[in-house]
DSSP file (Angstrom, degrees, kcal/mol; ACC not computed):
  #  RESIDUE AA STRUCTURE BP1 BP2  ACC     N-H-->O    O-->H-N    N-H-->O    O-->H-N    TCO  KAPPA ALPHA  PHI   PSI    X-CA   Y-CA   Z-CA
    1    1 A X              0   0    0      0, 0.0     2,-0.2     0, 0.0     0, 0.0   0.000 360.0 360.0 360.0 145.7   36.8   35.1   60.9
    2    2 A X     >  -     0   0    0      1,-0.1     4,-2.2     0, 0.0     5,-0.1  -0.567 360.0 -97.9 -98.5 158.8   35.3   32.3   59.5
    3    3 A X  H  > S+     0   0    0      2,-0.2     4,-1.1    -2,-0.2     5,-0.2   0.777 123.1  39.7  -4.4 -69.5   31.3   31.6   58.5
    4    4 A X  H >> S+     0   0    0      2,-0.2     4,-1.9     1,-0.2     3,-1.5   0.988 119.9  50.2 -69.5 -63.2   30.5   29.4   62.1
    5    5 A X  H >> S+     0   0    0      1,-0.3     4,-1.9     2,-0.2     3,-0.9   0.857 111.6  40.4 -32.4 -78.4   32.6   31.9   64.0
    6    6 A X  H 3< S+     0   0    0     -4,-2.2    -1,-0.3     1,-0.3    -2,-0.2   0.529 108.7  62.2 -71.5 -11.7   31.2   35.1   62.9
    7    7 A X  H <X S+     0   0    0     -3,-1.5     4,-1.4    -4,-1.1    -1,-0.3   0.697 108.9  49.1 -82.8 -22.0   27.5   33.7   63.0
    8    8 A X  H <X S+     0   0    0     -4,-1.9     4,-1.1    -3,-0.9     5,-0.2   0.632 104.2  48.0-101.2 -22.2   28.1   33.3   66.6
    9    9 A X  H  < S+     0   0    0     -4,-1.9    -1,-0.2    -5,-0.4     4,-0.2   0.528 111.9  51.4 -96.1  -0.7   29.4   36.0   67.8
   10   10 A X  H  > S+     0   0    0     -5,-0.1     4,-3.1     3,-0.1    -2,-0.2   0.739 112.0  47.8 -92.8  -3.4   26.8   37.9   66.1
   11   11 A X  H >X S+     0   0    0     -4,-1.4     4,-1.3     2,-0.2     3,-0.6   0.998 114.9  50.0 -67.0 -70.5   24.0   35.3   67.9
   12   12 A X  H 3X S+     0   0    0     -4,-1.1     4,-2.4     1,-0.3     5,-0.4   0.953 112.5  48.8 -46.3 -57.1   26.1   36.1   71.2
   13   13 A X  H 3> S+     0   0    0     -5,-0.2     4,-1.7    -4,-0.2    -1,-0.3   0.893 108.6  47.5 -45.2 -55.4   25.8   39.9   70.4
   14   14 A X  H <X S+     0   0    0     -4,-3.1     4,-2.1    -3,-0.6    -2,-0.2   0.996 109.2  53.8 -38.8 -77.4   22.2   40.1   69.7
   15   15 A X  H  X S+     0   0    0     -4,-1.3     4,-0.9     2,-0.2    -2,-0.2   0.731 116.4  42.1 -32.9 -37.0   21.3   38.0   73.0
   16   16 A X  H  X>S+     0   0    0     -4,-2.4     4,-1.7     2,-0.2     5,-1.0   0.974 111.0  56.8 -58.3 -71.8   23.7   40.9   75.3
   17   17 A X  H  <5S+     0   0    0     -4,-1.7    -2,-0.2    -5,-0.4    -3,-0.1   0.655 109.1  42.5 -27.5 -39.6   22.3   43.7   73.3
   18   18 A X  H  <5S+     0   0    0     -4,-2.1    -1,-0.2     1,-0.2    -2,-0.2   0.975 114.8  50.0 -87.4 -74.5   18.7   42.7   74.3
   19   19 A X  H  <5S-     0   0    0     -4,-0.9    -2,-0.2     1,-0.1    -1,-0.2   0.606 115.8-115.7 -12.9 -29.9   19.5   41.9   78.2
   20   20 A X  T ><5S+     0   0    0     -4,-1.7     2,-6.3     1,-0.1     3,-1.1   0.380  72.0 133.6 116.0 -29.2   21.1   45.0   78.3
   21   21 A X  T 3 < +     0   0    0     -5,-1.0    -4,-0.2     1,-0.2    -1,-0.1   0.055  37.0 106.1 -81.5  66.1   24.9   44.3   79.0
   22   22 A X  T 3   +     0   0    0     -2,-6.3    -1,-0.2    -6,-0.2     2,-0.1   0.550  61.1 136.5-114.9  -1.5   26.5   46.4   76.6
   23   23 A X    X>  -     0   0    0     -3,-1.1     3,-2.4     1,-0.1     4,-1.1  -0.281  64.9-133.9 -65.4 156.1   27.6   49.0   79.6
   24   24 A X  H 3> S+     0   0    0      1,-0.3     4,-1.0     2,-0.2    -1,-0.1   0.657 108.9  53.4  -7.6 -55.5   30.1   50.6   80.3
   25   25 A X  H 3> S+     0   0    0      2,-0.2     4,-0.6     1,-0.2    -1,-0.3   0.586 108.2  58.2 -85.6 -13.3   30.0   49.6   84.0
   26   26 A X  H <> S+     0   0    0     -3,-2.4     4,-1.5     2,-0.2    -2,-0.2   0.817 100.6  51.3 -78.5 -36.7   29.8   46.1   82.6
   27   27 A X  H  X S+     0   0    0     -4,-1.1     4,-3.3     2,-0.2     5,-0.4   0.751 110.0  55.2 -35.3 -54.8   33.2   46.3   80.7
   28   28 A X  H  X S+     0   0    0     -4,-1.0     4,-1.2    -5,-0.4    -2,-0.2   0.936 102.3  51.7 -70.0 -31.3   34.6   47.5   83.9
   29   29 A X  H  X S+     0   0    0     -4,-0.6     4,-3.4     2,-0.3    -1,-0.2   0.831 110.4  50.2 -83.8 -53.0   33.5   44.6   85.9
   30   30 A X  H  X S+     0   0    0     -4,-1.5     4,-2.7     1,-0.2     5,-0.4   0.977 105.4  53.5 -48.4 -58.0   35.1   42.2   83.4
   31   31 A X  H  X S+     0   0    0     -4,-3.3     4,-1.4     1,-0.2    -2,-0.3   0.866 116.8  43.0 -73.3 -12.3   38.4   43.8   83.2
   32   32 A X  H  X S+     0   0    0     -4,-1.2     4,-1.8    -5,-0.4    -2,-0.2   0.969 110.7  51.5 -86.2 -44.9   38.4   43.5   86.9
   33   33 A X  H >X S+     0   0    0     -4,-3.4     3,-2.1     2,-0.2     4,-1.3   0.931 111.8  47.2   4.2 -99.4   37.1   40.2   87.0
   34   34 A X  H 3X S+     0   0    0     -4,-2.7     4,-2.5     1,-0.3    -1,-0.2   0.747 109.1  57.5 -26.9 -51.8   39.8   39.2   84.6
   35   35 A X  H 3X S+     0   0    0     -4,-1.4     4,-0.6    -5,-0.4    -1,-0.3   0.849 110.7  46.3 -53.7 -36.0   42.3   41.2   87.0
   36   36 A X  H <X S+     0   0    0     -3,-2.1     4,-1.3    -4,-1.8    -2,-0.2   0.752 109.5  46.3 -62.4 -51.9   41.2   39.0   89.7
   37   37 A X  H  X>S+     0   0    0     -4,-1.3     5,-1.9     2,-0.2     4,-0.6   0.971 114.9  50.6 -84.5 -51.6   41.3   35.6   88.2
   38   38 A X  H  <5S+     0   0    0     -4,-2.5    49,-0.3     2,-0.2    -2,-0.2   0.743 109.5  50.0 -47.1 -27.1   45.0   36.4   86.6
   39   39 A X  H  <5S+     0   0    0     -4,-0.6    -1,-0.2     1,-0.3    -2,-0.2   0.904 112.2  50.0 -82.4 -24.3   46.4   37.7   90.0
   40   40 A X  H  <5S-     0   0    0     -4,-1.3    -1,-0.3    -3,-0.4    -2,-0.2   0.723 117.0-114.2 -79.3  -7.2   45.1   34.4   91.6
   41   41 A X  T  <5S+     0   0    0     -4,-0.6    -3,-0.2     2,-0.0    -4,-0.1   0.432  86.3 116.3 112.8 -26.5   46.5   32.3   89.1
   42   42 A X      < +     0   0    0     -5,-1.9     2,-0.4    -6,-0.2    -4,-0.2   0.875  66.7  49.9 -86.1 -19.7   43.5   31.2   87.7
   43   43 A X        -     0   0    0     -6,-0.5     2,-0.5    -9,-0.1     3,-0.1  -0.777  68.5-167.3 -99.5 152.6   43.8   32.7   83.9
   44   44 A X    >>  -     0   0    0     -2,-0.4     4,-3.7     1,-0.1     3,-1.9  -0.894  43.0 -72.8-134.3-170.5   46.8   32.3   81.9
   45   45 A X  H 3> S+     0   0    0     -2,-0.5     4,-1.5     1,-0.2     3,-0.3   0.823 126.2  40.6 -33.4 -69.1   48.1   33.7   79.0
   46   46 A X  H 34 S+     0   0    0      1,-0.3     4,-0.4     2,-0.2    -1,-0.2   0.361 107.8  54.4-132.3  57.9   45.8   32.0   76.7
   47   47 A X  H <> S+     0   0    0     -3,-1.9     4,-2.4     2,-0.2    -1,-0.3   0.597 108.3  52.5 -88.7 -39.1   42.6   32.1   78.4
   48   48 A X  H  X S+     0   0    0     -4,-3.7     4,-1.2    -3,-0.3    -2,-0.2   0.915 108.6  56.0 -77.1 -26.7   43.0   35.9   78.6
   49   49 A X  H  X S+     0   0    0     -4,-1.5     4,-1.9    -5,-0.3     5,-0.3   0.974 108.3  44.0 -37.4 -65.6   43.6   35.6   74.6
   50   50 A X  H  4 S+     0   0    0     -4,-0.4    -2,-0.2     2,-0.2    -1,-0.2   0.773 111.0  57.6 -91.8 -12.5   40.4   33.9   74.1
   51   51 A X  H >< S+     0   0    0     -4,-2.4     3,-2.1     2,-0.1    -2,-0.2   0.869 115.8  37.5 -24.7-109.3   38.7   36.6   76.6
   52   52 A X  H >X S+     0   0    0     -4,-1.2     4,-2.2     1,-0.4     3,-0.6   0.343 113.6  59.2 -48.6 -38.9   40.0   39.2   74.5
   53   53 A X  H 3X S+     0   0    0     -4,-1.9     4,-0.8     1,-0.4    -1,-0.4   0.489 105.8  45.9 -84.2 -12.2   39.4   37.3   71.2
   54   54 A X  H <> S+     0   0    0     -3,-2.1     4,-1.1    -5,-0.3    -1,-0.4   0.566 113.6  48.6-119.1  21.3   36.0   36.9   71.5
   55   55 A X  H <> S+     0   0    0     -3,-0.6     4,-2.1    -4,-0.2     5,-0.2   0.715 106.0  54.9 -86.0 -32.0   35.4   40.5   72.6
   56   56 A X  H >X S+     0   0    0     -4,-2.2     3,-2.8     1,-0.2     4,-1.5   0.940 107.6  56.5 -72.4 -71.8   37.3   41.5   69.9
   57   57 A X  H 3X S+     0   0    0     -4,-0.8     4,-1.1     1,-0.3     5,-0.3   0.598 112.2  42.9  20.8 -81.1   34.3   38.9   67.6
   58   58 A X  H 3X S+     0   0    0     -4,-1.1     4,-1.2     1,-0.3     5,-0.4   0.807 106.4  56.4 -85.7 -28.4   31.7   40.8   68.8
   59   59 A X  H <X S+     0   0    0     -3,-2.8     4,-2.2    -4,-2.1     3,-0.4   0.999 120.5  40.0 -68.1 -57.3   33.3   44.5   68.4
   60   60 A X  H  < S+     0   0    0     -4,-1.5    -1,-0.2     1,-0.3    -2,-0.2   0.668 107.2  54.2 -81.5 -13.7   33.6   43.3   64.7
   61   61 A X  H  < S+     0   0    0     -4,-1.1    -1,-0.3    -5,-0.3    -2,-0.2   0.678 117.2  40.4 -49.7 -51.0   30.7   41.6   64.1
   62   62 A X  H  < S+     0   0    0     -4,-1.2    -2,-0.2    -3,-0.4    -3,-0.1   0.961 105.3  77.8 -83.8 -57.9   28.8   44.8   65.3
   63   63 A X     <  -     0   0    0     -4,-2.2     2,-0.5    -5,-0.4     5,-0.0  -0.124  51.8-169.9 -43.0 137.5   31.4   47.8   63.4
   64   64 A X        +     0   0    0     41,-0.1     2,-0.3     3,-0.0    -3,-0.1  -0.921  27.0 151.9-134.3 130.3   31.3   48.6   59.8
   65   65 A X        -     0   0    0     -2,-0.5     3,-0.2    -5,-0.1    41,-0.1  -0.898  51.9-114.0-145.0-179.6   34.0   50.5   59.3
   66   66 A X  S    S+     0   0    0     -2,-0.3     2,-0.7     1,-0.2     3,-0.2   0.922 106.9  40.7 -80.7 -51.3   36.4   51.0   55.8
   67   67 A X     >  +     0   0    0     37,-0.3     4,-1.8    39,-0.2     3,-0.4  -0.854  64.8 171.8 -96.5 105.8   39.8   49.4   56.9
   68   68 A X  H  > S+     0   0    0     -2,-0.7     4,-4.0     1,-0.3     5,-0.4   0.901  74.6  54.9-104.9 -47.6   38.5   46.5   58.8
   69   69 A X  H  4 S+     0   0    0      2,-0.2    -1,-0.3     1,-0.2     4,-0.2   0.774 108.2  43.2 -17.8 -52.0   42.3   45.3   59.0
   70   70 A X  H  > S+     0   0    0     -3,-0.4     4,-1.2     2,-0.2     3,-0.3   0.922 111.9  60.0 -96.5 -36.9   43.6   48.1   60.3
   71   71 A X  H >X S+     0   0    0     -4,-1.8     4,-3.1     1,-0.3     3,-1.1   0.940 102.4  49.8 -27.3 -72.4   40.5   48.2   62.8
   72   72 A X  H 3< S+     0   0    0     -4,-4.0     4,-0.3     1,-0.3    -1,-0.3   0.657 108.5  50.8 -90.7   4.2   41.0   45.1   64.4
   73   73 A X  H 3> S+     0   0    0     -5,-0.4     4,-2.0    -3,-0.3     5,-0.3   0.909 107.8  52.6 -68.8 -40.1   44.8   45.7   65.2
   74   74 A X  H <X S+     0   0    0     -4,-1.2     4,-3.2    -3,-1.1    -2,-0.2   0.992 116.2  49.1 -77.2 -57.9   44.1   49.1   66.8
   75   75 A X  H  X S+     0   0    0     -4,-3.1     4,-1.6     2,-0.2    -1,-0.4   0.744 103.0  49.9 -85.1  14.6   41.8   46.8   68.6
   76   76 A X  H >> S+     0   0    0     -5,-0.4     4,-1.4    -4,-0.3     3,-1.3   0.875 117.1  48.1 -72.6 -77.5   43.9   44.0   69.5
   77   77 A X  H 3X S+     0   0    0     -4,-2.0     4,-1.2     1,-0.2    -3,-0.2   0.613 112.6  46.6 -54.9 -30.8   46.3   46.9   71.0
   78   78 A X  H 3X S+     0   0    0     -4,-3.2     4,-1.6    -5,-0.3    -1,-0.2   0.977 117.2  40.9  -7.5 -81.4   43.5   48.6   72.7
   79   79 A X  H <X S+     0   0    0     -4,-1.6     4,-1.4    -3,-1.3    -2,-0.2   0.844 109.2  60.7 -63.8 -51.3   42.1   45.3   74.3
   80   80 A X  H  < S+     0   0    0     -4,-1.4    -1,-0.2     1,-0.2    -2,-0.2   0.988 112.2  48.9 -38.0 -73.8   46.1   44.1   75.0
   81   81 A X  H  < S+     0   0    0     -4,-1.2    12,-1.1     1,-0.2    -2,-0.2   0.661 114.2  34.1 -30.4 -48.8   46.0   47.5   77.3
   82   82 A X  H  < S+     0   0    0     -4,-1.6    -1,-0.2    10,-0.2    -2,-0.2   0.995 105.1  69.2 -72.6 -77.1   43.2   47.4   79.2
   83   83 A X  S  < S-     0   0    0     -4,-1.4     2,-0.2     1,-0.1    10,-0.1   0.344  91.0 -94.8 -82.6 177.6   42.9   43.9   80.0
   84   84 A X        -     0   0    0      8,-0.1     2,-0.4   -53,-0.0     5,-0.3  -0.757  30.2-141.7 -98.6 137.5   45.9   42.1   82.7
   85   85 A X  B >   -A   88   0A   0      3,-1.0     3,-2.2    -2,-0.2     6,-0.2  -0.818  25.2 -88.3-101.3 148.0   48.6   40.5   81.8
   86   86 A X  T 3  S+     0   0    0     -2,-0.4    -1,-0.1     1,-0.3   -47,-0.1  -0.173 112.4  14.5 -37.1 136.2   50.2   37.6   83.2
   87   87 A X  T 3  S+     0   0    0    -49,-0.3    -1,-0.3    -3,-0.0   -48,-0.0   0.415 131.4  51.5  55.4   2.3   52.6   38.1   85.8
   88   88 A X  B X   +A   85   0A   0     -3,-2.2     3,-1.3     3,-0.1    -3,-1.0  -0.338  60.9 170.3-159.9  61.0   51.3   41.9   86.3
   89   89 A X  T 3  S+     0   0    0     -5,-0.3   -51,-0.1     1,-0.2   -50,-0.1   0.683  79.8  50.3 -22.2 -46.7   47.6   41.9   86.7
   90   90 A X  T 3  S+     0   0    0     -6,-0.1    -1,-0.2     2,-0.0   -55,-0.1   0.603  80.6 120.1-107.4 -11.3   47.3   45.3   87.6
   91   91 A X    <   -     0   0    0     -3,-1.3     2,-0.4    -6,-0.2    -3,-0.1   0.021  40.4-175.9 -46.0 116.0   49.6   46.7   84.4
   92   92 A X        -     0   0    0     -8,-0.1   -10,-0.2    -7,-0.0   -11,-0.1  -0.861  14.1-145.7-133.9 117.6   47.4   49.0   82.5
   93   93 A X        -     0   0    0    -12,-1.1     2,-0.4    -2,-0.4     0, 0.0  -0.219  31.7-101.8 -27.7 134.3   48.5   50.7   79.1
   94   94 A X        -     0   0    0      1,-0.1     3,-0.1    -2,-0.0    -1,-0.1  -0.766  39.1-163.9 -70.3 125.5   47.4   54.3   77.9
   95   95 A X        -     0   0    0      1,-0.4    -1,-0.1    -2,-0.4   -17,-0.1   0.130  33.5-107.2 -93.3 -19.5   44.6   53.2   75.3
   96   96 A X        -     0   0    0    -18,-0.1    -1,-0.4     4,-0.1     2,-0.1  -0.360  40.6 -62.7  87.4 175.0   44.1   56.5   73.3
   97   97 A X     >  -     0   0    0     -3,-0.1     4,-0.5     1,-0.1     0, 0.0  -0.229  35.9-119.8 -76.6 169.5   41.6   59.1   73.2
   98   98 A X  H  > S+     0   0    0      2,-0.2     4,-1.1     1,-0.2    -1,-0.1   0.796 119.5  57.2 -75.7 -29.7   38.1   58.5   72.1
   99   99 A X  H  > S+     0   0    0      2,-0.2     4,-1.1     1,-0.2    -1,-0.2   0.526 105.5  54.5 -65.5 -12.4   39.0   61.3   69.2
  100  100 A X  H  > S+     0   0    0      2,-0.1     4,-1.6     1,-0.1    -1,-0.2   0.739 107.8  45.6 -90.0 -25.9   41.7   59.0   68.4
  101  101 A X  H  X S+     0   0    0     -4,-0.5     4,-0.6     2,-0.2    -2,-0.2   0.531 104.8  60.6-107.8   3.8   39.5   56.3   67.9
  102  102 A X  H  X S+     0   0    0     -4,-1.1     4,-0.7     2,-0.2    -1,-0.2   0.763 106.2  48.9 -42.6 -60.9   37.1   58.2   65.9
  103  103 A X  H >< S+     0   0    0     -4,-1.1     3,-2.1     1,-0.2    -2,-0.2   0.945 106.3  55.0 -58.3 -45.7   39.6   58.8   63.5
  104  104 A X  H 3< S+     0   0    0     -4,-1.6   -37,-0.3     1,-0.3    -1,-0.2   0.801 108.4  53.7 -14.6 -70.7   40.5   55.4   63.4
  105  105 A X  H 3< S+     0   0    0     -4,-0.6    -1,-0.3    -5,-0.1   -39,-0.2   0.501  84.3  99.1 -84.7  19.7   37.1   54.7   62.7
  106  106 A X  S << S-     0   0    0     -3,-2.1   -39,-0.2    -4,-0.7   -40,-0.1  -0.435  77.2 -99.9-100.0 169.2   36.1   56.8   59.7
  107  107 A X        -     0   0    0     -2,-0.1     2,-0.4     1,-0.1    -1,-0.1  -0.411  38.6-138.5 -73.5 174.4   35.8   56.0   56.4
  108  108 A X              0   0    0     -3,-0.1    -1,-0.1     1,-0.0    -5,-0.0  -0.988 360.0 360.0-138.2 143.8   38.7   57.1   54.7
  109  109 A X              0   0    0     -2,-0.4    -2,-0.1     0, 0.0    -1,-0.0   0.514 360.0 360.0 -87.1 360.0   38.4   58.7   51.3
């Protein structure tokens, strides 16, 4: 992530963070959202990329973790899961455990 990039998704991060929208129940609302707009037609492939891409921004922006590499695959394939895909909106992937994504995020010695 480049200089401009990453300054701006941490801008955009701070400004959620203070407002509040860093729940849960907000997350949910999005991937349905997102479910919504793909089954009408109105997202395509890569509009739901740059969804995902700038979530993914802010997740890394915000993380310090040791493999930062390996981090932000796990969360491309995470975020792939969850989120709708074209031509199957409602298609949702198993995402792992939160104990999987613990390990995932620890430092590793």
């Amino acid at each position: 992530m480049d200089r401009k990039t990453h300054a701006e998704a941490a801008e955009l991060h701070e400004n959620l963070d203070y407002i509040g929208l860093r729940a849960q129940a907000t997350s949910v609302g999005l991937v349905q959202l997102c479910a919504e707009l793909v089954a009408a037609g109105v997202l395509d492939d890569a509009a739901m990329e740059r969804v995902k891409q700038a979530i993914r921004a802010d997740i890394l922006v915000s993380r310090r973790v040791h493999d930062r590499a390996g981090f932000a695959e796990l969360l491309k394939e995470r975020l792939d899961a969850i989120f709708p895909q074209p031509g199957n909106p409602c298609a949702h992937g198993r995402i792992g455990t939160a104990g999987e994504m613990e390990t995932a995020l620890a430092p590793r010695a």
